[in-house]
DOTOR-529520 format. One record per atom (N, C-alpha, C): residue number from 1; residue in one letter; chain; atom name; x, y, z. Coordinates in steps of 0.05 Angstrom, whole numbers, always signed. Layout:
N
kekol NUM, padren A, koldo A, gulo CA, X X, Y Y, Z Z
...
END
This chain:
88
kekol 1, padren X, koldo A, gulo N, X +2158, Y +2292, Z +2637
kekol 1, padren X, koldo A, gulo CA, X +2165, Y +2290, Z +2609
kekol 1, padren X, koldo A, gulo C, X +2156, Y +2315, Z +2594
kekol 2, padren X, koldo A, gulo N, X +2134, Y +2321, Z +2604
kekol 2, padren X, koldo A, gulo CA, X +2122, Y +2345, Z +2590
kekol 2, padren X, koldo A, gulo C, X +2145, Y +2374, Z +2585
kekol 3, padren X, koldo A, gulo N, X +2147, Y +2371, Z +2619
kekol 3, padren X, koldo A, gulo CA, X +2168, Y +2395, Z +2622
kekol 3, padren X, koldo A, gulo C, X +2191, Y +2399, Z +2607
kekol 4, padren X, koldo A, gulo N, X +2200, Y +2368, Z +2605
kekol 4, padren X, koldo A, gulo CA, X +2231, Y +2369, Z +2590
kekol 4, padren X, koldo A, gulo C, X +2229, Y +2373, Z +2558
kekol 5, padren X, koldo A, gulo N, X +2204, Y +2364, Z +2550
kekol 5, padren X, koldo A, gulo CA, X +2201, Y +2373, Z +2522
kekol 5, padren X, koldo A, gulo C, X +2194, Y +2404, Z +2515
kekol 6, padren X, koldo A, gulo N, X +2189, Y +2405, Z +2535
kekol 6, padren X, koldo A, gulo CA, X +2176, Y +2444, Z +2535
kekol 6, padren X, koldo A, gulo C, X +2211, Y +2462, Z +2540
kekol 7, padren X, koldo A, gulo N, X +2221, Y +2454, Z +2552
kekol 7, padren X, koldo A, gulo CA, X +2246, Y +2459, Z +2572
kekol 7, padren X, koldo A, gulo C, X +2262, Y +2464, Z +2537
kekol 8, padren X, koldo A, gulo N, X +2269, Y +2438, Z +2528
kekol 8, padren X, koldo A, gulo CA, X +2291, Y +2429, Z +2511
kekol 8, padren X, koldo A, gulo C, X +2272, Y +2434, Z +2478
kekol 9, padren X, koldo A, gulo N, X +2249, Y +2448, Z +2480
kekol 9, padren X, koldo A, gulo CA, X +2247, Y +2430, Z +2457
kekol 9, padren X, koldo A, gulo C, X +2241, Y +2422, Z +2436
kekol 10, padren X, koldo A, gulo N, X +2234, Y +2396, Z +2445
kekol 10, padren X, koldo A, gulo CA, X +2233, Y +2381, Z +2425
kekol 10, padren X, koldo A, gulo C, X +2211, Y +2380, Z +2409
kekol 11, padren X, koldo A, gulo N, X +2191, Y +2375, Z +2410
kekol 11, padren X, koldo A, gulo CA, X +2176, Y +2393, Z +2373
kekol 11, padren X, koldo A, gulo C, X +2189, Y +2402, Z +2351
kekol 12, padren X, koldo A, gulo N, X +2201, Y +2423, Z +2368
kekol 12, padren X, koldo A, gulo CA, X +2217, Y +2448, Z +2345
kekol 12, padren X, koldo A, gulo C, X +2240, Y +2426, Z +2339
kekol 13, padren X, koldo A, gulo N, X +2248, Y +2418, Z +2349
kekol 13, padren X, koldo A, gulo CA, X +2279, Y +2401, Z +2349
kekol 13, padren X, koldo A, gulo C, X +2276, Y +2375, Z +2326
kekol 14, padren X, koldo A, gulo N, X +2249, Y +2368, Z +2330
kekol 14, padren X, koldo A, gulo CA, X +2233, Y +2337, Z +2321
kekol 14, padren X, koldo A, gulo C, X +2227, Y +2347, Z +2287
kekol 15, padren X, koldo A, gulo N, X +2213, Y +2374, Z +2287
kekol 15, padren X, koldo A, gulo CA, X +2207, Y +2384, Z +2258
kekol 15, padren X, koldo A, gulo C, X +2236, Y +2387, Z +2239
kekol 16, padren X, koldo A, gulo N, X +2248, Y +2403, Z +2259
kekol 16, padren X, koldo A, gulo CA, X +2276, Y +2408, Z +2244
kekol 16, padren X, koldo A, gulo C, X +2289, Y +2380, Z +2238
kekol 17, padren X, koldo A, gulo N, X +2297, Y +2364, Z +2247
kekol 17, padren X, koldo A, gulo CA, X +2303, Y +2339, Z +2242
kekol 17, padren X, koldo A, gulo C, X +2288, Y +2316, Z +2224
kekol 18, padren X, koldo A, gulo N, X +2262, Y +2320, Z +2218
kekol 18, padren X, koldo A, gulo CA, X +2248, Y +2314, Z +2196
kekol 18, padren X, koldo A, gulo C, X +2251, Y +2328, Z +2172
kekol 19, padren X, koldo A, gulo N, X +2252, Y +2356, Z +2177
kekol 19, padren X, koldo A, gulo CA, X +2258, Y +2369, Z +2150
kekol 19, padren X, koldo A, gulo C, X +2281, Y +2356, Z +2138
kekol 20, padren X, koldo A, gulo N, X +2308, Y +2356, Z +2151
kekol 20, padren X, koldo A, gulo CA, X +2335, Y +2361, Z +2146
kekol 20, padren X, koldo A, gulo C, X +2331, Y +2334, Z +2138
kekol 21, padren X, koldo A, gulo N, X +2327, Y +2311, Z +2146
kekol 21, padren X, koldo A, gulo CA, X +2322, Y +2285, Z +2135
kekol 21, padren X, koldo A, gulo C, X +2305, Y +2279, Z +2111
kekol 22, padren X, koldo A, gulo N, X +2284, Y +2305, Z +2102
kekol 22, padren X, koldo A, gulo CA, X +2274, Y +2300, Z +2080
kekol 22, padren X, koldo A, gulo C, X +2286, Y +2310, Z +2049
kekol 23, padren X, koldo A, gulo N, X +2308, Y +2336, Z +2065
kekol 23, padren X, koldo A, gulo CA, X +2314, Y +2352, Z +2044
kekol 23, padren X, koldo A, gulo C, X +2337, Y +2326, Z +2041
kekol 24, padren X, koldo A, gulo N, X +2348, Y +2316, Z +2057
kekol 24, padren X, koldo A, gulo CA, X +2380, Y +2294, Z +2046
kekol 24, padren X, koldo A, gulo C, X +2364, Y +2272, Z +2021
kekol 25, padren X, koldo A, gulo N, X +2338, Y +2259, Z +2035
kekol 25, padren X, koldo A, gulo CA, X +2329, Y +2247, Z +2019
kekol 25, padren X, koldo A, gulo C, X +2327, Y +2252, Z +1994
kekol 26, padren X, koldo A, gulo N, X +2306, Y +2280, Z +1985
kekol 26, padren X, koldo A, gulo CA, X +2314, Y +2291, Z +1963
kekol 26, padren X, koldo A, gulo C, X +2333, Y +2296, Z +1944
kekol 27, padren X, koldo A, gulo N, X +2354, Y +2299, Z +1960
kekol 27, padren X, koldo A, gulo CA, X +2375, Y +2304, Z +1946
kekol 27, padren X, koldo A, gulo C, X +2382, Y +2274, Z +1932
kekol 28, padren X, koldo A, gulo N, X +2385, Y +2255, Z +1943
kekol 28, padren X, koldo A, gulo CA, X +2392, Y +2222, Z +1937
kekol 28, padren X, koldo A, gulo C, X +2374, Y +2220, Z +1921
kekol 29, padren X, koldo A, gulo N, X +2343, Y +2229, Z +1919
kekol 29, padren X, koldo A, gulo CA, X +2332, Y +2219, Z +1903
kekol 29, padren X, koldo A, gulo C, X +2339, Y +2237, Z +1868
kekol 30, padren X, koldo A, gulo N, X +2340, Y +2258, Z +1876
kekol 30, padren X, koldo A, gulo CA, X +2349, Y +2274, Z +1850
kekol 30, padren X, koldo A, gulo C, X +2376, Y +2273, Z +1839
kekol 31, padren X, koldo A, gulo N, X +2398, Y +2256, Z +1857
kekol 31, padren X, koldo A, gulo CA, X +2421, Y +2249, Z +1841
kekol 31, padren X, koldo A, gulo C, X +2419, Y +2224, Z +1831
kekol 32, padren X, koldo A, gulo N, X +2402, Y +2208, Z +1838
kekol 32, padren X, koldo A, gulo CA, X +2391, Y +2179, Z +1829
kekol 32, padren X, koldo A, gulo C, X +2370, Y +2180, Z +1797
kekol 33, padren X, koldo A, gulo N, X +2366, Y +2208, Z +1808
kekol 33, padren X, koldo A, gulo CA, X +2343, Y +2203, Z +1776
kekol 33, padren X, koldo A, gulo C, X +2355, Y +2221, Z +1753
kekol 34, padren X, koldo A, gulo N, X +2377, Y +2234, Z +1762
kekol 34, padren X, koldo A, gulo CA, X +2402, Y +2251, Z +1744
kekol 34, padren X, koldo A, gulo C, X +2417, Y +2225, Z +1739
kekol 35, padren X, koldo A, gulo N, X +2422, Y +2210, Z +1754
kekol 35, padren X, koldo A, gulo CA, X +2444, Y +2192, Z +1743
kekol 35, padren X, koldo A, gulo C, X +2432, Y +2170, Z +1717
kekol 36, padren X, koldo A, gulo N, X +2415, Y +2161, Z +1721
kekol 36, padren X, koldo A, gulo CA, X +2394, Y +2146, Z +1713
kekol 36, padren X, koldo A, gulo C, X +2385, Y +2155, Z +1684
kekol 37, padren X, koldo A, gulo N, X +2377, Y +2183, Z +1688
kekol 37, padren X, koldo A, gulo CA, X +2373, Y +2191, Z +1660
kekol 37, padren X, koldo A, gulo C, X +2400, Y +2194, Z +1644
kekol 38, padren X, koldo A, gulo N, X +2424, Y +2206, Z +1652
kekol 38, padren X, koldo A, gulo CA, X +2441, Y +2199, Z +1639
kekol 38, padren X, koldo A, gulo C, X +2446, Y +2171, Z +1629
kekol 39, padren X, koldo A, gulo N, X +2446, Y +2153, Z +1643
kekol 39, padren X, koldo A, gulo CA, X +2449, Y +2135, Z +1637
kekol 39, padren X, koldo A, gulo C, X +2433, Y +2115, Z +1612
kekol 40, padren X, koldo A, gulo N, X +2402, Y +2120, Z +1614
kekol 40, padren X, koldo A, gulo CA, X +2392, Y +2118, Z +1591
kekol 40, padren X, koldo A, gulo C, X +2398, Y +2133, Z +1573
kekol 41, padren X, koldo A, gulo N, X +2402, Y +2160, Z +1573
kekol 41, padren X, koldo A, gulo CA, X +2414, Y +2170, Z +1542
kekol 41, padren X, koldo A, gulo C, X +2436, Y +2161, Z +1532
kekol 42, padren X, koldo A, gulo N, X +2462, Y +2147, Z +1558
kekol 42, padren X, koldo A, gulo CA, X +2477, Y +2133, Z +1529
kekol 42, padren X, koldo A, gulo C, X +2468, Y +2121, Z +1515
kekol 43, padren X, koldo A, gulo N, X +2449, Y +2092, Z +1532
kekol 43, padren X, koldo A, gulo CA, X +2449, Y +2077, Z +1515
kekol 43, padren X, koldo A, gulo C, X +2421, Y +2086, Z +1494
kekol 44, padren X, koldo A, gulo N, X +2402, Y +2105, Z +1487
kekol 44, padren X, koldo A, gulo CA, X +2389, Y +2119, Z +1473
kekol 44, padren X, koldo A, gulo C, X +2414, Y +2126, Z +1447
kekol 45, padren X, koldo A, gulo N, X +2435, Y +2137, Z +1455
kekol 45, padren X, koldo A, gulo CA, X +2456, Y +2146, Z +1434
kekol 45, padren X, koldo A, gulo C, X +2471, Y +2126, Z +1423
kekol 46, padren X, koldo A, gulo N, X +2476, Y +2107, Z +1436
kekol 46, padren X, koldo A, gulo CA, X +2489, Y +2083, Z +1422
kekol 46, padren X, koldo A, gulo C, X +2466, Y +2075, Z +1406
kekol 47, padren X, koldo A, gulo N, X +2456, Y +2072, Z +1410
kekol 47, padren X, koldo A, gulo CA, X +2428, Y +2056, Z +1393
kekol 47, padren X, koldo A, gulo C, X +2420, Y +2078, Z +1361
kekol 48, padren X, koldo A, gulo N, X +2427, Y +2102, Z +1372
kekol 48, padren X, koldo A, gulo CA, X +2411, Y +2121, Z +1350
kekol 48, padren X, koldo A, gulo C, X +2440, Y +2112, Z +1330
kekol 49, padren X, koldo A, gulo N, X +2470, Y +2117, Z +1345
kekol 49, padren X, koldo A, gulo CA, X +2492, Y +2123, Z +1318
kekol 49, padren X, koldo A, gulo C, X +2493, Y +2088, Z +1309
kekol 50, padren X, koldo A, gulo N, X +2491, Y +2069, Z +1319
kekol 50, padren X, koldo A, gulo CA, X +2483, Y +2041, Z +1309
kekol 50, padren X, koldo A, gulo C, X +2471, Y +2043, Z +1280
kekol 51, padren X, koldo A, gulo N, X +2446, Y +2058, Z +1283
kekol 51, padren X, koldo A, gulo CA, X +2424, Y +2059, Z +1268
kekol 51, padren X, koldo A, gulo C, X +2432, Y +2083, Z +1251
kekol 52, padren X, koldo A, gulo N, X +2445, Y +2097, Z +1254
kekol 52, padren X, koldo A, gulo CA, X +2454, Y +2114, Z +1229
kekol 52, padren X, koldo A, gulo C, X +2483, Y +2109, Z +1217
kekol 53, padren X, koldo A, gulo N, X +2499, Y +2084, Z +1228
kekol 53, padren X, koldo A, gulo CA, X +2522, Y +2077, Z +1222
kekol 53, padren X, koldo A, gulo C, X +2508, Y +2053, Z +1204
kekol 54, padren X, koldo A, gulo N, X +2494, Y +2035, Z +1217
kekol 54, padren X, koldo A, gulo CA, X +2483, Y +2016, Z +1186
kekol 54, padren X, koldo A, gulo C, X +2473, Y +2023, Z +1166
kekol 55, padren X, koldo A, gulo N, X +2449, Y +2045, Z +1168
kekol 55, padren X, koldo A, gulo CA, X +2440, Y +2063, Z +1148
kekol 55, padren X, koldo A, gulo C, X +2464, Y +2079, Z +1129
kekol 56, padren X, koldo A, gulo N, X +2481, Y +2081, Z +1142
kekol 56, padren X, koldo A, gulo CA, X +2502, Y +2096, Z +1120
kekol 56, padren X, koldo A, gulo C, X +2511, Y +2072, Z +1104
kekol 57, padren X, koldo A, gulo N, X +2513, Y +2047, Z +1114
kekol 57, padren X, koldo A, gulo CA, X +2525, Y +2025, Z +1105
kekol 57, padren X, koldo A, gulo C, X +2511, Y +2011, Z +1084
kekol 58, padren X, koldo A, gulo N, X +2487, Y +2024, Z +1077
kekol 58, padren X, koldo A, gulo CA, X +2464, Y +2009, Z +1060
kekol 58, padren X, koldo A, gulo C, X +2462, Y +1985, Z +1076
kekol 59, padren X, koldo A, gulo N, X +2462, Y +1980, Z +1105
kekol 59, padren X, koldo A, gulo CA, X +2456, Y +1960, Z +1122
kekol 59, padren X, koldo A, gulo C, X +2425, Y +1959, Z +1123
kekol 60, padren X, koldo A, gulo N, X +2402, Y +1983, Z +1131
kekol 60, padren X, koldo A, gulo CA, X +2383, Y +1989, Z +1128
kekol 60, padren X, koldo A, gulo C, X +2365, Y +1997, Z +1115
kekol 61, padren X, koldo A, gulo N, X +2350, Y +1981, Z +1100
kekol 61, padren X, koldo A, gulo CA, X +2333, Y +2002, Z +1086
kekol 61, padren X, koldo A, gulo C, X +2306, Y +2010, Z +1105
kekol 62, padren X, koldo A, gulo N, X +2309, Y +2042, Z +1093
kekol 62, padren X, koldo A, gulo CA, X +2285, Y +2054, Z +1117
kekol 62, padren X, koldo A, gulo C, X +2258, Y +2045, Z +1105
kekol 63, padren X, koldo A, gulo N, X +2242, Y +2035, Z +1114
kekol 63, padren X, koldo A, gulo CA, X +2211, Y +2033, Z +1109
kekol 63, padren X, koldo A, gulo C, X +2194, Y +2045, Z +1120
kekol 64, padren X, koldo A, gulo N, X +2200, Y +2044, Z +1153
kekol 64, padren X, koldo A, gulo CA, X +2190, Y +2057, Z +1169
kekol 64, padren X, koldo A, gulo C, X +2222, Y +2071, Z +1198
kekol 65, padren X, koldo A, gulo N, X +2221, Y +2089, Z +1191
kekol 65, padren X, koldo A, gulo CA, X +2229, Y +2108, Z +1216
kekol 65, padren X, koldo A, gulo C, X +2229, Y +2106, Z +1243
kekol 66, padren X, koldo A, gulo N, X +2199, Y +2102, Z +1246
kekol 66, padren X, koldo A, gulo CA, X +2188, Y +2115, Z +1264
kekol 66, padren X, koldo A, gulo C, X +2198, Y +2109, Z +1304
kekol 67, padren X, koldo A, gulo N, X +2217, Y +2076, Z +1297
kekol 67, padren X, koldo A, gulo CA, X +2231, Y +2073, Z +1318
kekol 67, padren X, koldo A, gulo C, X +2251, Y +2095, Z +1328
kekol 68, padren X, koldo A, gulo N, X +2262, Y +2100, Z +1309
kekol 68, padren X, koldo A, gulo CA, X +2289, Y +2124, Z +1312
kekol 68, padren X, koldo A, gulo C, X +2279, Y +2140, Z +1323
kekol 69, padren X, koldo A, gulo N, X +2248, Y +2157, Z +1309
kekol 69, padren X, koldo A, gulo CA, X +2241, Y +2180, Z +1313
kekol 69, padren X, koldo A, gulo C, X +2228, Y +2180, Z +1347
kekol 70, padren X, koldo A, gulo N, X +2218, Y +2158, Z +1355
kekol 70, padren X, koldo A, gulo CA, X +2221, Y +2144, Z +1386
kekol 70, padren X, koldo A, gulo C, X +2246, Y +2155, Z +1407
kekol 71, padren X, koldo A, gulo N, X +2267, Y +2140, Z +1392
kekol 71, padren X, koldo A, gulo CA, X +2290, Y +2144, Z +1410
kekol 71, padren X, koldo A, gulo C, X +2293, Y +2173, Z +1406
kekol 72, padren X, koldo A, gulo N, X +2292, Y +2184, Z +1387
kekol 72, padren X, koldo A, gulo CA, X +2294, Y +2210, Z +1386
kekol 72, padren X, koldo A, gulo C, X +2286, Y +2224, Z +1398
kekol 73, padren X, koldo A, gulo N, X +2254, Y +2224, Z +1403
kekol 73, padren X, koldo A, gulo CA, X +2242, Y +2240, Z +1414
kekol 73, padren X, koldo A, gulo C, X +2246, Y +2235, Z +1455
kekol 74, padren X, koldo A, gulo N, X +2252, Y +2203, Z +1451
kekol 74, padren X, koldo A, gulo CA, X +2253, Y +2203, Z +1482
kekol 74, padren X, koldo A, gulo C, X +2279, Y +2222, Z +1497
kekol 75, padren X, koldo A, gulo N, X +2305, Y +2205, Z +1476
kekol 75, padren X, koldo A, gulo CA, X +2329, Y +2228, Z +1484
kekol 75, padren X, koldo A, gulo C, X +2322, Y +2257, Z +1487
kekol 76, padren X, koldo A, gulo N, X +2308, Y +2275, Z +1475
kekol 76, padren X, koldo A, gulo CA, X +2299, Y +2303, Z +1473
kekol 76, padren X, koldo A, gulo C, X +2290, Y +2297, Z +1502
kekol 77, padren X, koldo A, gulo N, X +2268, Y +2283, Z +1505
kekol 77, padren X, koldo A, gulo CA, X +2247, Y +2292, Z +1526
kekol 77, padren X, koldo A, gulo C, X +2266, Y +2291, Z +1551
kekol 78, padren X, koldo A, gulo N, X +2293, Y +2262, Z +1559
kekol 78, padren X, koldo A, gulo CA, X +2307, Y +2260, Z +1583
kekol 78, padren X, koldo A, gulo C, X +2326, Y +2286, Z +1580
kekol 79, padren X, koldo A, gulo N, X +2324, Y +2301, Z +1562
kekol 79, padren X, koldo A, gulo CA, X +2336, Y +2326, Z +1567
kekol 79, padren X, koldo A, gulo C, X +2322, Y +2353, Z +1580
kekol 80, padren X, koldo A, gulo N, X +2307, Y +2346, Z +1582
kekol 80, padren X, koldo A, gulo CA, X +2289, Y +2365, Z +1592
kekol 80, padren X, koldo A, gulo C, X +2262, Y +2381, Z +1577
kekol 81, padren X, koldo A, gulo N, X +2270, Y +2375, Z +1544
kekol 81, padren X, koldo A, gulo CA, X +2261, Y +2385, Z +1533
kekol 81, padren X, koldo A, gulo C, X +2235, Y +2376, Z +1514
kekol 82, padren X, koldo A, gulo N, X +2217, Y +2389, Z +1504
kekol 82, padren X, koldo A, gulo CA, X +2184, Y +2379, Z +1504
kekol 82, padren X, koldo A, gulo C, X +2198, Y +2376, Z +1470
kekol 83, padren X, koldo A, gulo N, X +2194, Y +2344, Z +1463
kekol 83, padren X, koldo A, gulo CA, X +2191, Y +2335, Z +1431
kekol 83, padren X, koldo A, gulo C, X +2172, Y +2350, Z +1408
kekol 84, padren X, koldo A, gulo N, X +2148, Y +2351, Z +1421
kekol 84, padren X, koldo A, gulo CA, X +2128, Y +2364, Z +1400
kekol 84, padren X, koldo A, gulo C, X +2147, Y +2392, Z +1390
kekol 85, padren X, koldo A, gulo N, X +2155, Y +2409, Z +1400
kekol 85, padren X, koldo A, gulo CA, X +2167, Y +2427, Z +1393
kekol 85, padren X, koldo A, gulo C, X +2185, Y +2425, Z +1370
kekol 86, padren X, koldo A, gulo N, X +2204, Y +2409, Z +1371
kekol 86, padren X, koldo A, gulo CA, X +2224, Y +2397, Z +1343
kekol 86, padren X, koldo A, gulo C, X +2215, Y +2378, Z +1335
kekol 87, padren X, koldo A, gulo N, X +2192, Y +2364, Z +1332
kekol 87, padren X, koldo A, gulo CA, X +2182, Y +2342, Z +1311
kekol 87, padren X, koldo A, gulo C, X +2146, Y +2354, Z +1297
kekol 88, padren X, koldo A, gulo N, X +2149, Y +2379, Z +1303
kekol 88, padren X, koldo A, gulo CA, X +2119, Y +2385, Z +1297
kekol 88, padren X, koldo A, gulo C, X +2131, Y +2413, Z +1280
END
């Protein structure tokens, strides 16, 4: 057995095949968490024009904000981008 692994092998063969199985994984996992976040930002954007379609309607009176400014800031952040920056 020794020989045939030394002969053919397999280590080098065994690593490469773990890699290549980790990079596919990766990939599934980063079109799963791309898809995902898109997916919460619709519904983040349905929720924000809701809330600015009643508010236009005198549906809402604002008291407190600070939900919106929530969704707001979360939408920013599933974009990649750091909230403190446009809310500070």
């Amino acid at each position: 057995m020794g020989k045939w692994s030394k002969s053919f092998n397999w280590k080098e063969r065994l690593k490469l095949r773990d890699l290549e199985n980790a990079q596919k994984l990766q990939q599934k996992t980063d079109a799963t968490i791309i898809s995902t976040k898109a997916n919460y930002r619709g519904i983040i954007q349905e929720r924000i024009a809701t809330f600015v379609k009643q508010l236009e309607d005198n549906k809402i009176i604002v008291k407190s904000i600070k939900d919106v400014v929530d969704l707001m800031k979360l939408d920013i952040e599933l974009l990649g981008e750091a909230p403190q920056k446009i809310f500070t």
